[in-house]
C-alpha positions in Angstrom: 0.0 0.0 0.0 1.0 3.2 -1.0 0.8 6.5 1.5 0.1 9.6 -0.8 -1.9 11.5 1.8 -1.3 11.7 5.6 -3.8 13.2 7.8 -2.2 14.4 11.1 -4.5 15.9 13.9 -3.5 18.9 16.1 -6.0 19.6 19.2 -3.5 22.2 20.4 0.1 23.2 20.5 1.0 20.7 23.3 4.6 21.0 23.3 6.2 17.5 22.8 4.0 15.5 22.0 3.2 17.2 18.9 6.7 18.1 18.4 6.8 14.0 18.0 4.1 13.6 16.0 5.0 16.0 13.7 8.5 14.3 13.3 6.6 11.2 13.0 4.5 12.6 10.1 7.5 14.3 8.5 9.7 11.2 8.1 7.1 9.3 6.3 5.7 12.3 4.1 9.7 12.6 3.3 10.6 9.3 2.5 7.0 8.3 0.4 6.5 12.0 -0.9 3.3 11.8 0.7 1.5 15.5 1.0 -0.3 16.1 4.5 -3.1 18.0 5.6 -3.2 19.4 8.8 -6.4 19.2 11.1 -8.0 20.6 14.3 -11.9 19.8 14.6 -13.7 22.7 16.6 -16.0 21.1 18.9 -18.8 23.9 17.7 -19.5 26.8 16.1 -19.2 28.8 18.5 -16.0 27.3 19.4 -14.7 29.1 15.8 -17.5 32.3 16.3 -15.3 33.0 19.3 -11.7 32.4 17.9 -13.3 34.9 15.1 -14.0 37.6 18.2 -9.9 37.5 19.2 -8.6 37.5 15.4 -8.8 40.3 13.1 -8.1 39.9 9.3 -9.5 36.7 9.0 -12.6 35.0 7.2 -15.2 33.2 8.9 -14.5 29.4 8.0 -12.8 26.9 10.2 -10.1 26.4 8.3 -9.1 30.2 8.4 -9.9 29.8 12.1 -7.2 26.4 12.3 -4.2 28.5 10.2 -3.7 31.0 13.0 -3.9 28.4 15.8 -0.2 28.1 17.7 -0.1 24.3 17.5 -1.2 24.1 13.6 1.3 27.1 12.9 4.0 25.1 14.5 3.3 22.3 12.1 3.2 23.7 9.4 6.4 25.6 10.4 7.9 21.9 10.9 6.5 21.0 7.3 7.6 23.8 5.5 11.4 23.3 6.4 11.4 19.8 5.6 9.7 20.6 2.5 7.2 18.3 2.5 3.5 19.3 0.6 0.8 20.4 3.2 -2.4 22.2 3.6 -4.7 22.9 6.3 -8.4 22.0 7.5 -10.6 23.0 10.3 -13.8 20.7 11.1 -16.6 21.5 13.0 -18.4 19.1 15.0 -17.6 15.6 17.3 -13.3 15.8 17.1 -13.7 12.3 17.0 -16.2 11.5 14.0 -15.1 14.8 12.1 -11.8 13.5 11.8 -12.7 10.1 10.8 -15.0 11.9 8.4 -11.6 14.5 7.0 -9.7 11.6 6.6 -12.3 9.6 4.4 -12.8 13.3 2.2 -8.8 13.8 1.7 -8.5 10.0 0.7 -5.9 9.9 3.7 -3.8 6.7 3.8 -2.9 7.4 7.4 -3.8 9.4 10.3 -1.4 10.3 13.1 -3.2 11.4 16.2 -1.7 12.1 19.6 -3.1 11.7 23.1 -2.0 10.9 26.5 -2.3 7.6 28.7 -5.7 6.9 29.9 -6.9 3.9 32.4 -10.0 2.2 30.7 -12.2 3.8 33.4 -11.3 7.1 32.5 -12.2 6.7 28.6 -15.0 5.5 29.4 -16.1 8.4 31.8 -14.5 11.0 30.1 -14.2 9.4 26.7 -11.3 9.4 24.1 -11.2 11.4 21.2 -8.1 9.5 19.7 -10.1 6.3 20.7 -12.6 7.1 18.2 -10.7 8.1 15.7 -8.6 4.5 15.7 -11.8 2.9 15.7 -13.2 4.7 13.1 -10.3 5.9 10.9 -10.8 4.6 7.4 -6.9 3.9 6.8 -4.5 3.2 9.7 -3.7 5.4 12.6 -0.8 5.9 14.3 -1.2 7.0 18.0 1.3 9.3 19.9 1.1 9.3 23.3 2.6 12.0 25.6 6.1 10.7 27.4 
């Protein structure tokens, strides 16, 4: 199987842990010349209406909203000096089932998601956001989790 498109997911800039999954995402772009698209899903509207309130200069869509978030910026910093092909997309909706849903739209071949360590109790009070996405992904996902 070929990896043309890799889908990695930013919920915020959370220092290293998405330091690593950028690097993660960067040596396989690199070495299959993979593009990526870079994601943060907005839990709702209002979630962006309010971004829209603190930013001037900027349209109204979620992914205008995502390209002036720290932790996507720092990405796509990472991306662009190791010249690998990238755009950005904001979602609106579940994090969860709106990044299953991005990476069915972009055709991604794998997803690279971060998250940190979790007893089984406390995804199933609190839930897991990257537990629904490996469930649901439609390609493989590869899971970061915070050292």
């Amino acid at each position: 199987m070929s990896i043309e498109t890799i889908l990695v997911t930013v919920k915020r800039d959370d220092g290293e842990r998405l330091d690593r999954l950028t690097e993660e995402a960067i040596e396989v772009a690199t070495a299959t010349g993979a593009r990526v698209v870079v994601a943060h899903a907005f839990e709702t509207q209002s979630d962006v209406d309010s971004a829209l309130e603190r930013l001037e200069g900027v349209d109204g869509t979620p992914t205008d909203v995502a390209r002036r978030l720290e932790g996507v910026r720092r990405t796509a910093t990472a991306l662009e000096a190791a010249g690998v092909d990238y755009e950005i997309a904001g979602v609106v909706g579940d994090p969860g089932a709106e990044i299953a849903r991005l990476a069915e739209r972009v055709g991604a071949d794998r997803v690279y998601v971060g998250g940190r360590k979790r007893s089984p109790t406390g995804k199933a009070v609190f839930g897991s956001t990257a537990q629904q996405i490996l469930l649901s992904a439609p390609c493989p996902v590869t899971f970061v989790r915070e050292a």
